[in-house]
LOMI-93796 format. One line per 3 residues: for each residue x, y, z of N, C-alpha, C. Coordinates in pm, whole numbers, padded with zeros to 5 digits. Layout:
BEGIN
X,Y,Z,X,Y,Z,X,Y,Z; ... $
//
This chain:
BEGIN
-09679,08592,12009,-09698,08466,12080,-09819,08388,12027; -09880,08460,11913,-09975,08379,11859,-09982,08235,11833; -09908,08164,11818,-09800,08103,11701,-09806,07988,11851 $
-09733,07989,11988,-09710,07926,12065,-09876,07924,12125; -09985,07999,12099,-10082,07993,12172,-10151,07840,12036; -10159,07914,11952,-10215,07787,11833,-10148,07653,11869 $
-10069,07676,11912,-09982,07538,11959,-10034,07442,12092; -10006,07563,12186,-10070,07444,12288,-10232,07466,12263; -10319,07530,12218,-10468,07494,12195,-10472,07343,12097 $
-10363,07315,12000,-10374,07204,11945,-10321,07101,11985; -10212,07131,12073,-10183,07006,12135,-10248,06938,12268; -10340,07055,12332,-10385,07048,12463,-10516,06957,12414 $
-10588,07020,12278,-10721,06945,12239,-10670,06758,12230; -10532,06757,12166,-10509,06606,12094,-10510,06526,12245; -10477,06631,12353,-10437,06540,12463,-10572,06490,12570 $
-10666,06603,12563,-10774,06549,12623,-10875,06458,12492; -10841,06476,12390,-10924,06384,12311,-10869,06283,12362; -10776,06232,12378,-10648,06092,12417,-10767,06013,12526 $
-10802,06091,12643,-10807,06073,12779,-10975,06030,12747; -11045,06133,12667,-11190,06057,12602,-11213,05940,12541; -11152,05925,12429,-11149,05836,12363,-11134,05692,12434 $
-11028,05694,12538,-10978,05586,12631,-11091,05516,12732; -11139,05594,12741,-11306,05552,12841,-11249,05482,12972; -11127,05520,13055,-11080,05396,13127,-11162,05483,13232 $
-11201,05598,13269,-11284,05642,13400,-11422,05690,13344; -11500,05584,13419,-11638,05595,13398,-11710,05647,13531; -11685,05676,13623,-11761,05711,13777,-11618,05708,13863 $
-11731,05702,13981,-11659,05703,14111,-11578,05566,14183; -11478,05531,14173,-11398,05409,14207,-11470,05287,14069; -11520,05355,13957,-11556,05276,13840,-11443,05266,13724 $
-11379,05222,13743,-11268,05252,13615,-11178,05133,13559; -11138,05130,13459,-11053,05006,13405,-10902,05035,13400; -10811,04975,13509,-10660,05004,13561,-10597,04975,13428 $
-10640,04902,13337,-10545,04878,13211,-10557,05003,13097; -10664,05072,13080,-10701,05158,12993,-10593,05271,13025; -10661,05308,13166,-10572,05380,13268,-10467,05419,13215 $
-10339,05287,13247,-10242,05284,13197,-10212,05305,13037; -10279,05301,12965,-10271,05303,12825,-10285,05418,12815; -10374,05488,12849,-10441,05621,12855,-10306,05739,12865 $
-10237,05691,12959,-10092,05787,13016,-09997,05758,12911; -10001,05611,12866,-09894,05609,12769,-09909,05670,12657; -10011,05651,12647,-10042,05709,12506,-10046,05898,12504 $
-10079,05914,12619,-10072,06108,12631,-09896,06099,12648; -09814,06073,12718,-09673,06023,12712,-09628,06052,12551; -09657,05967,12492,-09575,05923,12360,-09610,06035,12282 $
-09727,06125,12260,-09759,06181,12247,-09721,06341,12201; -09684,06348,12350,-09635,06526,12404,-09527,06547,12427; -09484,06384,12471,-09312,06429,12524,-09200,06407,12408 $
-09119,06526,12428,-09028,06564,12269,-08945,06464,12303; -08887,06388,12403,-08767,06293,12418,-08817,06169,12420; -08815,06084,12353,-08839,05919,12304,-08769,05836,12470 $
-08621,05881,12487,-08561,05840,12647,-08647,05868,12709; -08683,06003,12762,-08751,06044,12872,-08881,05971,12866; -08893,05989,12763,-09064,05926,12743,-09091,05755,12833 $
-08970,05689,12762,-08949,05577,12833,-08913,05550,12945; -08832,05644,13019,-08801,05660,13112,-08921,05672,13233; -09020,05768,13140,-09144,05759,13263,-09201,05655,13254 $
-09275,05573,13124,-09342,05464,13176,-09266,05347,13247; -09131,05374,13252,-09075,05214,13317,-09086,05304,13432; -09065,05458,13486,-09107,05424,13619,-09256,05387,13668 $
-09348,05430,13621,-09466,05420,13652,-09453,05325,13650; -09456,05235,13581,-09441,05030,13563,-09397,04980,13669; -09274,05016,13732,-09164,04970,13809,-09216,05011,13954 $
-09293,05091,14029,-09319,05157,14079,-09459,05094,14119; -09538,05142,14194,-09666,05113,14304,-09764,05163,14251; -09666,05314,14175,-09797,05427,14106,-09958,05357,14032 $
-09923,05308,14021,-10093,05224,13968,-10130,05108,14070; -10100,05129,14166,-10187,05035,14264,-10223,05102,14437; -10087,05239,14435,-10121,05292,14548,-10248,05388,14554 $
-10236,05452,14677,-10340,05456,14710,-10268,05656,14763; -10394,05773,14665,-10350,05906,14642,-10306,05945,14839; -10430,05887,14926,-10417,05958,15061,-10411,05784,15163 $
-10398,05853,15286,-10496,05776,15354,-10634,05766,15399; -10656,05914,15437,-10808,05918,15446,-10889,06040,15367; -10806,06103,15269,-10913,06229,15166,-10947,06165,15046 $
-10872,06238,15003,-10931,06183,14821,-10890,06067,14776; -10938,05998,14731,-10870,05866,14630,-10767,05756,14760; -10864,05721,14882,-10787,05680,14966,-10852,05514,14960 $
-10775,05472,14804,-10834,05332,14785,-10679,05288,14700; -10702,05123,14703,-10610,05121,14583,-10627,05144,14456; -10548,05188,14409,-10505,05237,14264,-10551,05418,14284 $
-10591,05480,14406,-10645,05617,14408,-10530,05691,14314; -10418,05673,14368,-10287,05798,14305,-10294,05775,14164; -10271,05667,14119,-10275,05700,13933,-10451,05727,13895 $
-10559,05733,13927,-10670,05787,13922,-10721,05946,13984; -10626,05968,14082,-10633,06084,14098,-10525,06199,13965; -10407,06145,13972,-10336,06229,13897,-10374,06221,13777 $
-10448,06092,13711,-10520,06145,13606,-10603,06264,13581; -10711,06264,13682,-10777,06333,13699,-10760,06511,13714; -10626,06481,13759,-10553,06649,13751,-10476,06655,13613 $
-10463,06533,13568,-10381,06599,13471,-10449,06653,13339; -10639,06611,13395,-10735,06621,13282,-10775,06792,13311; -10788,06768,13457,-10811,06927,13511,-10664,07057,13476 $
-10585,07012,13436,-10494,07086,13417,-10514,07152,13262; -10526,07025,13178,-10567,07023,13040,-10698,07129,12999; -10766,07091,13094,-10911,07164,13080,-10893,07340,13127 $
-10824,07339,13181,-10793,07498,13242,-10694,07597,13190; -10548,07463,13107,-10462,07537,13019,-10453,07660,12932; -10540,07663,12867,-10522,07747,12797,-10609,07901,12797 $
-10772,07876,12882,-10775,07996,12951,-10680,08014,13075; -10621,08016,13135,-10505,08027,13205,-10367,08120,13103; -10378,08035,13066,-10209,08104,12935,-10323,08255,12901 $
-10410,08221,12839,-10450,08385,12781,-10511,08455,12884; -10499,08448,12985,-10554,08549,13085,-10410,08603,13140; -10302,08494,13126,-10156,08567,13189,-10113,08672,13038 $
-10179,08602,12954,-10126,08695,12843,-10155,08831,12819; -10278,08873,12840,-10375,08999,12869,-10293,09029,12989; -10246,08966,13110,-10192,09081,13231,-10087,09146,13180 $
-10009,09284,13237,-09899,09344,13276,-09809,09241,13247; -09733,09139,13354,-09656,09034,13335,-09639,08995,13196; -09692,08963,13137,-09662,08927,12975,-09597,09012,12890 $
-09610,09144,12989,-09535,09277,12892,-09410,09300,12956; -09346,09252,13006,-09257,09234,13176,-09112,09172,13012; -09005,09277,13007,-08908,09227,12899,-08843,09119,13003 $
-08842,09026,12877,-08753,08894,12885,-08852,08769,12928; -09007,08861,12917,-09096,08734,12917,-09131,08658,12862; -09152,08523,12841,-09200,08443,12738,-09311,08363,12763 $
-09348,08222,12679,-09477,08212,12673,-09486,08116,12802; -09616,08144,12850,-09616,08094,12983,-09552,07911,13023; -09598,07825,12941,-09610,07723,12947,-09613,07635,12780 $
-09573,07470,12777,-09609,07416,12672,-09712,07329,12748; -09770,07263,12609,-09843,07143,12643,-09775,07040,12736; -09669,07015,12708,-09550,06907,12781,-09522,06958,12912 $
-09536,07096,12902,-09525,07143,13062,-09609,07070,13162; -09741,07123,13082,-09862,07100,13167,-09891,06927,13180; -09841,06876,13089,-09850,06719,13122,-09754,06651,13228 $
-09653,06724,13273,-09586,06654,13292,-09559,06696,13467; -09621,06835,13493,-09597,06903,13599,-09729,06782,13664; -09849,06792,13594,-09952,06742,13652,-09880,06560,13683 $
-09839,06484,13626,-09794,06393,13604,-09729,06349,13733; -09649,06439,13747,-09525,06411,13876,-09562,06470,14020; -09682,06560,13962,-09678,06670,14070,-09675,06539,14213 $
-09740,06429,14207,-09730,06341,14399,-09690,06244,14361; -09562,06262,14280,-09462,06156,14283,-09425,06105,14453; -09417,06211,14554,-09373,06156,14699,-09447,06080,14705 $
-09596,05991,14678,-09630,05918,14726,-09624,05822,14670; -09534,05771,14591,-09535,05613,14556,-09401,05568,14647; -09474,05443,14699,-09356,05350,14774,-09406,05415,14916 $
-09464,05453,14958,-09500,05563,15047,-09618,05501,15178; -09702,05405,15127,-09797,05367,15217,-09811,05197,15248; -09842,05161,15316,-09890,05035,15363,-10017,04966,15402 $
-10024,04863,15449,-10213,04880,15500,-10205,04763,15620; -10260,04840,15695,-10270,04738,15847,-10411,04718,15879; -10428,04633,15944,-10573,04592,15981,-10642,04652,16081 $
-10748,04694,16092,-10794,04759,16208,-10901,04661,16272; -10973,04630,16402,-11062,04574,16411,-11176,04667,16457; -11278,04651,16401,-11384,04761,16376,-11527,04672,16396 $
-11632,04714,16423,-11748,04650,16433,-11813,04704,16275; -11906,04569,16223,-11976,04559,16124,-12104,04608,16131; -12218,04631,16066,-12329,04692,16103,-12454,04594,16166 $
-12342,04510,16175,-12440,04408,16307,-12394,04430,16409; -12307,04427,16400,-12202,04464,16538,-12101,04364,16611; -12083,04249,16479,-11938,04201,16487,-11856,04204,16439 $
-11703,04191,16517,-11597,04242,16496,-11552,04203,16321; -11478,04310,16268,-11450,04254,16172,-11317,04359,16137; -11176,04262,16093,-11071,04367,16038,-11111,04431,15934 $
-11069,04525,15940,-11082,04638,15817,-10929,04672,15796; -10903,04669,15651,-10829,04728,15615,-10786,04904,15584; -10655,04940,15622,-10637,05078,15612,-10526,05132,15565 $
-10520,05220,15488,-10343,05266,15473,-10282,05389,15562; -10187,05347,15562,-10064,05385,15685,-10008,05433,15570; -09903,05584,15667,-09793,05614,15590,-09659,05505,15639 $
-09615,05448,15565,-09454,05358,15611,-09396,05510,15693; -09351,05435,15849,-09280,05437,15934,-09126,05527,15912; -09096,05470,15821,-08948,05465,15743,-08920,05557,15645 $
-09015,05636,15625,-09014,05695,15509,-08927,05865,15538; -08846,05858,15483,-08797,06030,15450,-08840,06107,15357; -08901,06254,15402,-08959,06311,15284,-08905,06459,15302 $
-08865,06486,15148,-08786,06667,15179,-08908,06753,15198; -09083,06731,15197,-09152,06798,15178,-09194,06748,15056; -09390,06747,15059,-09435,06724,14975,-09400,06708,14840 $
-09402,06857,14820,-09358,06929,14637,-09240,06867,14577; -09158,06951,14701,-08950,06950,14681,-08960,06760,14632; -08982,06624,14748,-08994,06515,14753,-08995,06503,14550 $
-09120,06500,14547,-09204,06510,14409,-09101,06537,14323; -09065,06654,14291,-08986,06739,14253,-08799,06666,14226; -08791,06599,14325,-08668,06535,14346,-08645,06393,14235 $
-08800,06329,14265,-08825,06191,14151,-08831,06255,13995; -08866,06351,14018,-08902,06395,13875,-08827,06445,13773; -08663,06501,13856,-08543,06496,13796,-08491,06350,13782 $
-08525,06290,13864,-08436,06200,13836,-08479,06092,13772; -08633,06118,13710,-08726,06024,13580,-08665,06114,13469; -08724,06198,13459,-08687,06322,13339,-08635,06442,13344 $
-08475,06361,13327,-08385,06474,13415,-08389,06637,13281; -08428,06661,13185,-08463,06766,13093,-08546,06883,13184; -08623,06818,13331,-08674,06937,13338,-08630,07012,13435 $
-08466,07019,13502,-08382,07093,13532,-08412,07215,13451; -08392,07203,13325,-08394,07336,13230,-08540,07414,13253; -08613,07343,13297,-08740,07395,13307,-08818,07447,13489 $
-08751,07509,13495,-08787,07618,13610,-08956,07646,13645; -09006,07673,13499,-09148,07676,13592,-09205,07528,13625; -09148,07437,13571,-09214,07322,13604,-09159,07271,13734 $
-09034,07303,13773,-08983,07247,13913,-09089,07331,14022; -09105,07491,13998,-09177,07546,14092,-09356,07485,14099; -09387,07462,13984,-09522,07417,13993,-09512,07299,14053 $
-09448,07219,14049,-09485,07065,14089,-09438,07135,14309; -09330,07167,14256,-09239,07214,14393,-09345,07296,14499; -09446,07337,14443,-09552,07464,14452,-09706,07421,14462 $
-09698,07299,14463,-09846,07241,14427,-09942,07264,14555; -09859,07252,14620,-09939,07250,14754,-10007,07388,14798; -09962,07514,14778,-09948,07634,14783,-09902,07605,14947 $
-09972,07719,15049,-09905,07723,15156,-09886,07620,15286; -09956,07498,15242,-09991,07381,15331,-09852,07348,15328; -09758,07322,15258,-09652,07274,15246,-09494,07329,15241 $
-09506,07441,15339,-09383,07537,15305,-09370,07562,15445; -09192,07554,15497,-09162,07610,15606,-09201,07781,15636; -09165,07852,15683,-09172,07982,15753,-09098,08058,15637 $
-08938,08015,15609,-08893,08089,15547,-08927,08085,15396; -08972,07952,15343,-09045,07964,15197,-09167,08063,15199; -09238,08059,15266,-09318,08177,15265,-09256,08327,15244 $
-09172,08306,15306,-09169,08447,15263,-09164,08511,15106; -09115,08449,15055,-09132,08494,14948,-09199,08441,14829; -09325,08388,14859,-09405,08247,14816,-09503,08332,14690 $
-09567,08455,14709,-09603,08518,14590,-09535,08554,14502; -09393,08557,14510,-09338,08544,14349,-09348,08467,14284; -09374,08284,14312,-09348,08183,14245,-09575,08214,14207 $
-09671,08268,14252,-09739,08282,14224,-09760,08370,14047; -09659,08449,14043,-09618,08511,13885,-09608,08417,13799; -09580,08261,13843,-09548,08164,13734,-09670,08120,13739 $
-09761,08128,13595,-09874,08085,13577,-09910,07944,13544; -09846,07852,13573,-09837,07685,13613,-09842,07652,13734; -09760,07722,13813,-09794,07692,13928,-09968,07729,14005 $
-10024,07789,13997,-10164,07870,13985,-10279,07773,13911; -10153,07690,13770,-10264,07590,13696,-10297,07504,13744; -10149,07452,13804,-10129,07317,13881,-10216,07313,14069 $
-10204,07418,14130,-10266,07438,14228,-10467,07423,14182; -10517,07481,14105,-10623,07464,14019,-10681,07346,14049; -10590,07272,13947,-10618,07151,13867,-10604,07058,14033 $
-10513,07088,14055,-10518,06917,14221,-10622,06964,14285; -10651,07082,14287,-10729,07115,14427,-10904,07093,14384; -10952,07103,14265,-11057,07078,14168,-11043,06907,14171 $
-10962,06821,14111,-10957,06708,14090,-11007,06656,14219; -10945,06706,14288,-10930,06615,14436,-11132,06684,14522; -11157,06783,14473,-11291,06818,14554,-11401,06799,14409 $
-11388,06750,14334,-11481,06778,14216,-11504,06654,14150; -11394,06584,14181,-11378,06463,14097,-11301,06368,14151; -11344,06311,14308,-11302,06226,14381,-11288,06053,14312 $
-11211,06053,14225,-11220,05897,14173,-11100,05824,14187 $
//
């Protein structure tokens, strides 16, 4: 597996050089929304082996809210444009953790487990991080609140609401659902449905998904991807 490890160490380096070079996040709610966007396309065009698919994601991102909504209502990145600044941000934390991750599953038992293979590609990891809160585009609104100012007159404040209207299969699954149907290739790809499907770890699972919720812990993406959001979102609130 040498061979697939040289691989994603070189493709994982080309992809966070991408995200440096781009300078579109400089601080905290400091950042340039156009770079941003360039920034994804360009890691996009990049990693992903299908030229369709490839296109397929930026017309959704384009087509879509994803660069103007907002990641929460009131945790992390609960501003506009938070969700495409947050999922950057995981998809940098994913990048950054990749590959000690792959060689620590490689050193376990599991790696010696016949019919195993290599944990993850670079494209995995871009793309799990990518989609992983696809449920939240199209997803929020903003109503006015009236609130006192620090003089102590009234003044609306703006806030985001989840829309009323909205049906969701569950966080992950939701996510998980857009993400076939942007880049339908990653049907074939099982650990990436469970990682994105999985992101949440147990915040997001009925009674009976639990039960058997440490097996999908064996898939070492899902573990990356849990990582990477949960770091992005407490480490690197932008």
């Amino acid at each position: 597996m040498k061979e697939e490890l040289d691989l994603l160490k070189s493709q994982i380096h080309s992809l966070i050089e991408i995200f440096e070079t781009s300078e579109c996040i400089r601080g905290p709610k400091n950042f340039d929304i156009s770079k941003v966007k360039e920034c994804y396309f360009k890691m996009a065009e990049f990693i992903m082996s299908d030229s369709g698919e490839c296109s397929s994601l930026k017309e959704y991102l384009t087509a879509t809210d994803f660069f103007k909504a907002p990641a929460s209502t009131k945790f992390h990145g609960n501003w506009d444009s938070g969700l495409c600044v947050h999922t950057l941000m995981v998809t940098l934390q994913a990048l950054r953790f990749a590959v000690p991750v792959a060689e620590s599953f490689l050193s376990s038992p599991l790696a010696s487990v016949p019919g195993s293979t290599f944990p993850y590609t670079a494209e995995d990891v871009f793309l799990s991080a990518v989609c992983h809160d696809f449920c939240k585009v199209g997803s929020y609104k903003v109503e006015f609140h009236n609130t006192k100012d620090i003089n102590g007159n009234w003044t609306k404040k703006p806030v985001f609401k989840v829309k009323p209207e909205m049906r969701n299969l569950g966080h992950g699954n939701e996510s998980v659902l857009i993400m076939l149907k942007t880049v339908p290739s990653m049907i074939n790809r099982r650990n990436v449905i469970e990682a994105v499907s999985r992101h949440m770890g147990f915040s997001d699972l009925s009674e009976l998904e639990r039960l058997n919720y440490s097996n999908f812990l064996q898939n070492p993406l899902v573990l990356l991807l849990q990582l990477a959001d949960q770091s992005a979102a407490a480490w690197w609130d932008y």
